[in-house]
Backbone as ProteinMPNN parsed JSONL, in Angstrom:
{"seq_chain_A": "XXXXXXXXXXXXXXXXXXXXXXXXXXXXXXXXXXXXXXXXXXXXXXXXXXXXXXXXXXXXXXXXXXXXXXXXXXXXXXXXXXXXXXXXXXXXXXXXXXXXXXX", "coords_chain_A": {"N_chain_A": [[-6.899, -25.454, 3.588], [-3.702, -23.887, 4.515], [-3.232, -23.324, 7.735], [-2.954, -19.656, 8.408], [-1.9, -19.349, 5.511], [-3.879, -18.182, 3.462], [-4.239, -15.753, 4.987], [-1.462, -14.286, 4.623], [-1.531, -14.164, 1.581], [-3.87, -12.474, 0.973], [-2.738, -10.271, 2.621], [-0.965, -9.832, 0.494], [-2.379, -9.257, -1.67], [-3.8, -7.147, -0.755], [-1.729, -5.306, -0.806], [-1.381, -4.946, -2.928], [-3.53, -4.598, -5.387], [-6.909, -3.764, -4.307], [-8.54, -0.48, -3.633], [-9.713, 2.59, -4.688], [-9.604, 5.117, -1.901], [-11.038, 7.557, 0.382], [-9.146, 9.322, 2.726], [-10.537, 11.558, 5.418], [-8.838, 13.801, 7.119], [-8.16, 15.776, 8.969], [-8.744, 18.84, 7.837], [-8.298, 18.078, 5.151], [-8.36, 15.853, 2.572], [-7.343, 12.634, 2.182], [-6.19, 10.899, -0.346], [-5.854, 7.332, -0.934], [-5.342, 3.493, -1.446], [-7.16, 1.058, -0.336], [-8.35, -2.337, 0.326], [-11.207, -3.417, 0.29], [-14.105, -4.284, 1.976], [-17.355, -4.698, 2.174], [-20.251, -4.965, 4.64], [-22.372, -6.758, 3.553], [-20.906, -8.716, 1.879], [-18.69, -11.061, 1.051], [-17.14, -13.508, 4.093], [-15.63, -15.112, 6.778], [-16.588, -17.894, 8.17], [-17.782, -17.74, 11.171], [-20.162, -17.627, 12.61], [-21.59, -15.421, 13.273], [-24.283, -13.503, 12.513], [-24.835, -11.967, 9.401], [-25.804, -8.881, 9.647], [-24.471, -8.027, 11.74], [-22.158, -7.183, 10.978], [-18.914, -5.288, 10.011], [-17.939, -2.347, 7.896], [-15.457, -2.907, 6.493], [-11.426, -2.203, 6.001], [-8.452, -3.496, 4.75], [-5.654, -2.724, 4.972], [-1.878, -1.459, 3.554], [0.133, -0.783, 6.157], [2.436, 1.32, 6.102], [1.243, 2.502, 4.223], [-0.713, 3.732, 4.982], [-2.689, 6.514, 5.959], [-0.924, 9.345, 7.601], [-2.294, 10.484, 11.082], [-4.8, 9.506, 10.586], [-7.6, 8.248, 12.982], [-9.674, 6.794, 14.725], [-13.08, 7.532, 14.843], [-12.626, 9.186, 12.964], [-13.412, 9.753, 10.163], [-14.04, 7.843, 6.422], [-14.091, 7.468, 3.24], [-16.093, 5.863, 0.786], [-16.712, 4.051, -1.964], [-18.568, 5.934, -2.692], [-19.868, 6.814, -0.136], [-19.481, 7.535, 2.769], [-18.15, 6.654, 5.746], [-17.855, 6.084, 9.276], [-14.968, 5.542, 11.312], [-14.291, 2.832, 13.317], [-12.469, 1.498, 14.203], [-9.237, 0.931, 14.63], [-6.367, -1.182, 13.768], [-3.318, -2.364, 13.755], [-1.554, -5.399, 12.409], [1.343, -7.499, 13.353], [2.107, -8.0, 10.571], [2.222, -6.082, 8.819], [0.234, -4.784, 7.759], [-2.822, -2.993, 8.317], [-6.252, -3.404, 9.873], [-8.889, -2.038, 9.585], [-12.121, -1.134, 10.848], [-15.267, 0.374, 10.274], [-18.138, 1.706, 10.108], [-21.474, 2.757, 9.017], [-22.177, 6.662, 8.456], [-24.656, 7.842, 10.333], [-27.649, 9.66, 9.828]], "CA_chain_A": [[-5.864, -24.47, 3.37], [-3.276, -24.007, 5.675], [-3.211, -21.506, 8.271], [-1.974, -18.53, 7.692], [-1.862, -18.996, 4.056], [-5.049, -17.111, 3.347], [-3.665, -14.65, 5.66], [-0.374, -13.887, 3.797], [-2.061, -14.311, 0.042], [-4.495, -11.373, 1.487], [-1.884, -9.498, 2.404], [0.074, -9.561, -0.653], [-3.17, -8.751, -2.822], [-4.217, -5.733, -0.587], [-0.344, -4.655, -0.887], [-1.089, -4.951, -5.364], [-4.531, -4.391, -5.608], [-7.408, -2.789, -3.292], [-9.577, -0.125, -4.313], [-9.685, 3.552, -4.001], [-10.359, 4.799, -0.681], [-10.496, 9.414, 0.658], [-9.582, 9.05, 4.767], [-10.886, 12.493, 6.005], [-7.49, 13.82, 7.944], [-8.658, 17.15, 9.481], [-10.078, 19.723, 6.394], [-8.191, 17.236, 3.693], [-9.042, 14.399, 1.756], [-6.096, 12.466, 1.608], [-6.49, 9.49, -0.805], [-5.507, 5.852, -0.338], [-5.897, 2.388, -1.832], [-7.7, -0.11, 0.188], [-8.989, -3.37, -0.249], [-12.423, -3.115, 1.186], [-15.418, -5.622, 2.134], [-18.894, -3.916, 2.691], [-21.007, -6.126, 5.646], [-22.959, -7.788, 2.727], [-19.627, -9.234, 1.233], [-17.847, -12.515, 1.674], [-16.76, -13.146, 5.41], [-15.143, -16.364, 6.77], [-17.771, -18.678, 8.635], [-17.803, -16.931, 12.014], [-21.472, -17.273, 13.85], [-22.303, -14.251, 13.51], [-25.152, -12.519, 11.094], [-24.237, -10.501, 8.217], [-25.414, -7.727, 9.746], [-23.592, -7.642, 12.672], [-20.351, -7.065, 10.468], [-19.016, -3.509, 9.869], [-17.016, -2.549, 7.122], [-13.445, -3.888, 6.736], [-10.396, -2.034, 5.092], [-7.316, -3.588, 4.817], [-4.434, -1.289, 3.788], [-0.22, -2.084, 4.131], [0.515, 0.086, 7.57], [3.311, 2.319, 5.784], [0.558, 3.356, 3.09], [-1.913, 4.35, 5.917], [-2.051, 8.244, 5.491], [-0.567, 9.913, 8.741], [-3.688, 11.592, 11.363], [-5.96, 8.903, 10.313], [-7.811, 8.109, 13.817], [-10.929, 5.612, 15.391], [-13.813, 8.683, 15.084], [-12.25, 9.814, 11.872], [-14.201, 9.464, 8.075], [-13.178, 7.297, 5.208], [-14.849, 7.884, 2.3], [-15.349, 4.625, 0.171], [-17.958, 3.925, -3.06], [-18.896, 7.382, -2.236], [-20.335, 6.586, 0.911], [-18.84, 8.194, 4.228], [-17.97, 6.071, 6.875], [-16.889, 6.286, 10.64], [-14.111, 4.272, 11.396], [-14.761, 2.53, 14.735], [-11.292, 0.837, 15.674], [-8.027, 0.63, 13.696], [-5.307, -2.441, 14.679], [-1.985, -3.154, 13.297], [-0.565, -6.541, 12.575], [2.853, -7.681, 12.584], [2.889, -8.23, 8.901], [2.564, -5.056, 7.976], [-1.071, -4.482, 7.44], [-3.153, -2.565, 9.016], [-7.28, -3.345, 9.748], [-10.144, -0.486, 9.777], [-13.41, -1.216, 10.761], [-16.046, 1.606, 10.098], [-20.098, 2.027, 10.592], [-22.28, 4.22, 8.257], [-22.454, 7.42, 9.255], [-26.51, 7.744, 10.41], [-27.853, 11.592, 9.385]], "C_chain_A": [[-5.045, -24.352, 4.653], [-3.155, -22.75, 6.578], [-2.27, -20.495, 8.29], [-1.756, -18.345, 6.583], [-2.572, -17.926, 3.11], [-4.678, -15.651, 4.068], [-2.474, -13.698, 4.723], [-1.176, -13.506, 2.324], [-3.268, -12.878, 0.576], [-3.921, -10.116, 1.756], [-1.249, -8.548, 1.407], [-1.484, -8.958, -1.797], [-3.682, -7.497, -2.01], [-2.913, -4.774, -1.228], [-0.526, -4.021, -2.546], [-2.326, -4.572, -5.506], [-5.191, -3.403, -4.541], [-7.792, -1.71, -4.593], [-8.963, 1.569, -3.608], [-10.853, 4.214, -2.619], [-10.384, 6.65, -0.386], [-10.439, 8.943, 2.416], [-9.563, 11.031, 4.958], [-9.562, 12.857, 7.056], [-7.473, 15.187, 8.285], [-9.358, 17.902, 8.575], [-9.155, 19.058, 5.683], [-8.231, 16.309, 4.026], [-7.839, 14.002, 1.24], [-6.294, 10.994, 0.873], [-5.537, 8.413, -0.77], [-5.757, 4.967, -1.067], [-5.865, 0.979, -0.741], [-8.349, -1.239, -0.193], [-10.22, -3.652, 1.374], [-13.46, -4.395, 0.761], [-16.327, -5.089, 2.843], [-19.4, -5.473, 3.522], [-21.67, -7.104, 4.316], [-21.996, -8.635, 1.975], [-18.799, -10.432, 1.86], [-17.304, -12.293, 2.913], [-16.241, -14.712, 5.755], [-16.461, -16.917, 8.139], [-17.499, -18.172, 9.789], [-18.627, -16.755, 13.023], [-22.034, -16.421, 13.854], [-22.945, -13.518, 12.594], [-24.03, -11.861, 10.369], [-24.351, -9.295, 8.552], [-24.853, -7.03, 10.489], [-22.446, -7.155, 11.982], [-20.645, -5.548, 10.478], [-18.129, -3.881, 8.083], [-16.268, -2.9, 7.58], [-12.579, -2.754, 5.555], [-9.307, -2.653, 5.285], [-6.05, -2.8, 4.063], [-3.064, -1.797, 4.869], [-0.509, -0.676, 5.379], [0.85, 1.195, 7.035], [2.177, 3.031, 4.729], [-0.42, 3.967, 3.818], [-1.56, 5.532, 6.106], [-2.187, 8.928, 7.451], [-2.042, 10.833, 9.699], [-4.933, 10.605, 11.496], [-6.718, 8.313, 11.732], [-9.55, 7.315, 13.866], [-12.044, 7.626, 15.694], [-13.724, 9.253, 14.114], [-13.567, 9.47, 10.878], [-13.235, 9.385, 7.346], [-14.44, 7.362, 4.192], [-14.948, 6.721, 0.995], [-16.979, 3.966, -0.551], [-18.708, 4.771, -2.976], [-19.819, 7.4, -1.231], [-19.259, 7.279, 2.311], [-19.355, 7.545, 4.914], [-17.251, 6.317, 8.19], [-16.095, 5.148, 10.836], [-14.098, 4.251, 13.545], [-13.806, 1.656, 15.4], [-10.386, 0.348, 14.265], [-6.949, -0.272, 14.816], [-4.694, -3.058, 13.617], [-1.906, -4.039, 13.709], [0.504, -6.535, 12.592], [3.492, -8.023, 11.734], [2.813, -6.849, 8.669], [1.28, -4.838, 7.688], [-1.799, -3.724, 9.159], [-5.101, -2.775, 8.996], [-8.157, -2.352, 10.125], [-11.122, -0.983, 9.908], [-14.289, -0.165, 10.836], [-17.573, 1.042, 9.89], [-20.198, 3.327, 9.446], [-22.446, 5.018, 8.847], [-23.853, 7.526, 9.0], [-26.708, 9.453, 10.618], [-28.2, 11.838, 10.758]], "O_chain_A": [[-5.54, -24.648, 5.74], [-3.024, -21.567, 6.264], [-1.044, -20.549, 8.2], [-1.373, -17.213, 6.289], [-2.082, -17.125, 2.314], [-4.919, -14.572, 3.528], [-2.706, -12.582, 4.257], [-1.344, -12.301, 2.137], [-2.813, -12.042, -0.205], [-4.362, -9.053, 1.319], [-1.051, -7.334, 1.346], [-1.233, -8.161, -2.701], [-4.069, -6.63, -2.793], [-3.06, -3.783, -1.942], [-0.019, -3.053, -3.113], [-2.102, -3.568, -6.182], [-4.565, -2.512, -3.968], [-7.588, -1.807, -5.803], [-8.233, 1.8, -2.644], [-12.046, 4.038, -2.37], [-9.549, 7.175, -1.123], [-11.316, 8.432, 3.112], [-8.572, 11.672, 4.608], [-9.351, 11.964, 7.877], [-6.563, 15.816, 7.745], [-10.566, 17.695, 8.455], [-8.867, 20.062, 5.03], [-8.193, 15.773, 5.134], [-7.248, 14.525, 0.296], [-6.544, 10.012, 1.572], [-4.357, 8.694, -0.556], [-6.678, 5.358, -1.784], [-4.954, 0.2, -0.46], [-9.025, -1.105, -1.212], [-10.155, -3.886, 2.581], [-13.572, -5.115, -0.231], [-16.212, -4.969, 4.062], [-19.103, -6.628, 3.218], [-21.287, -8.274, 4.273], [-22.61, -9.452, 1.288], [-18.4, -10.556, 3.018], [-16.924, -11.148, 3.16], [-16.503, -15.543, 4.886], [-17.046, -16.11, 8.861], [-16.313, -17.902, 9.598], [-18.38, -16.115, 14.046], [-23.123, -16.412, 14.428], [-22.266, -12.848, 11.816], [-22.899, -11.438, 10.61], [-23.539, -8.455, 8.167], [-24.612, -5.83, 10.35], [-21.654, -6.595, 12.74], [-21.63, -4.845, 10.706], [-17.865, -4.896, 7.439], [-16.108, -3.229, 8.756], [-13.044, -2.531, 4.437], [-8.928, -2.319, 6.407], [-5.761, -2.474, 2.912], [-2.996, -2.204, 6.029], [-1.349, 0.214, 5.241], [0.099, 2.163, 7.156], [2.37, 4.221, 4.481], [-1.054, 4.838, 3.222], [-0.401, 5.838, 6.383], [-3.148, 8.936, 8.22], [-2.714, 11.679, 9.108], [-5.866, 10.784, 12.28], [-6.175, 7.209, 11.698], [-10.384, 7.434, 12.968], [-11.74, 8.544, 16.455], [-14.643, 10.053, 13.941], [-14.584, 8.876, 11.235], [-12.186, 10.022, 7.243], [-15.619, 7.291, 4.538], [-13.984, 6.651, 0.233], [-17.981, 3.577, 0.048], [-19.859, 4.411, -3.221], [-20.768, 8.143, -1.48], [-18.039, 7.158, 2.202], [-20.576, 7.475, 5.056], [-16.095, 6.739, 8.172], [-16.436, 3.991, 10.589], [-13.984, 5.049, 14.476], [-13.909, 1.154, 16.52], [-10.713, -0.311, 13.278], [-6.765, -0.164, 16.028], [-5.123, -3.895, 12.822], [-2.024, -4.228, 14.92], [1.054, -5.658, 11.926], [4.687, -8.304, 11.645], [3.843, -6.518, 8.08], [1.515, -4.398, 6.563], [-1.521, -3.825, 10.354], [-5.534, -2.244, 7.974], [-7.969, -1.848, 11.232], [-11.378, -1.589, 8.868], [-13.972, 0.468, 11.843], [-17.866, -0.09, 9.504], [-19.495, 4.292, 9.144], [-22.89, 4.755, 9.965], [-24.35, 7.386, 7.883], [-26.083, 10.225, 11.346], [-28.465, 12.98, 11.133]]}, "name": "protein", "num_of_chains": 1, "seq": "XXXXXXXXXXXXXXXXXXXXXXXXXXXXXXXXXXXXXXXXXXXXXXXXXXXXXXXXXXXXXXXXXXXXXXXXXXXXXXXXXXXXXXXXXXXXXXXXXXXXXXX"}
């Protein structure tokens, strides 16, 4: 495949598809659609265990709900997660990685 292709085509299906997502944004629950990949979930060959991964959201930038911050909670297969480092591309997407929160 060529590079970047997978990239773009990823893009364009978080942009149309994706899943529902709640990002915690002080006392509301502001909902979202992300296209999400739990650690046990397809990953591109990489070196590194499965369980090293975290989650993954990908969501377009402009749909990312205002507040949303690295320390925050996303709320996603009714699981509550910490999100542990958000980073815009220059397509227009935006990546979330998040950790279970541990009681």
């Amino acid at each position: 495949m060529l590079p970047g292709l997978y990239q773009r085509m990823s893009n364009r299906l978080a942009q149309v598809m994706g899943e529902p997502v709640v990002f915690v944004v002080g006392a509301a629950e502001v909902p979202a659609q992300a296209h999400y990949r739990a650690p046990w979930e397809g990953h591109d060959a990489s070196g590194f265990p499965v369980e090293s991964q975290q989650h993954t959201l990908d969501i377009p930038t402009a749909r990312l709900p205002a507040g949303v911050v690295e320390g925050g909670t996303v709320l996603v297969r009714m699981a509550a997660l910490r999100i542990t480092e958000i980073s815009a591309d220059d397509g227009g997407m935006t990546r979330i990685l998040a950790a279970e929160l541990r009681a």
